[in-house]
C-alpha positions, 0 to 999 in steps of 0.5 A, a space after each residue: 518534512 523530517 522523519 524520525 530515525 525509528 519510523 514504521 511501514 505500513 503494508 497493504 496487500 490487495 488485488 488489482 481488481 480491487 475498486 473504490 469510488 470506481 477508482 482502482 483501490 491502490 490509485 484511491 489508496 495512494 491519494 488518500 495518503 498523500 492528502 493524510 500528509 503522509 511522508 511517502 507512498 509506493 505501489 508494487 505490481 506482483 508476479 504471482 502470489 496469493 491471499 486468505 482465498 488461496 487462489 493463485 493469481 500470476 501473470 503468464 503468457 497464455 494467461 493474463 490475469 486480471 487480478 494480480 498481487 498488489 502491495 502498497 508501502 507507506 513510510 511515515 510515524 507509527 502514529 500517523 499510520 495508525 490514524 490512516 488505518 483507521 480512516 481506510 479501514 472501511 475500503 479494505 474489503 480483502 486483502 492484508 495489512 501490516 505494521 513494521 518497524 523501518 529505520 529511516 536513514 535517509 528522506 530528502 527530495 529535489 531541491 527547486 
């Protein structure tokens, strides 16, 4: 697959607790994109942060959270992100989702 130069990045923030179809929302997520032919997904696990409930969610020693700061990154053409959005926008019951711009300088994979 090639990428255009002027591609975008969508931004998915949600909570780890976060389920859908008894799977954790970013695993259902991540599936989803790929079978959507989507260029690439990456799911980061947060330290600390949080969202519209201003409740602080962090990962202590003393106290483990069980609701920490998830962000899913997909990379693709705008128009294909906008298509998956629409096809997950249902799941999405809390959290934030963004649109950028990316340049895309490089995206290749193994050789076989």
């Amino acid at each position: 697959m090639n990428l255009p130069e002027d591609g975008s990045l969508l931004r998915i923030f949600i909570g780890e607790s976060d389920r859908c179809e008894g799977k954790p929302l970013y695993e259902w997520l991540v599936v989803k994109a790929r079978e959507s032919g989507l260029a690439g997904a990456t799911v980061l696990r947060g330290m600390i942060g949080f969202g519209p409930s201003s409740k602080i969610s962090s990962h202590k020693i003393l106290r483990l959270s069980e609701d920490l700061p998830i962000v899913i990154e997909i990379v693709d053409r705008q128009e294909k992100l906008e298509n998956f959005l629409d096809q997950i926008n249902g799941v999405i019951q809390e959290g934030l989702v963004t649109i950028e711009s990316a340049r895309i300088k490089i995206y290749r994979g193994r050789k076989e």
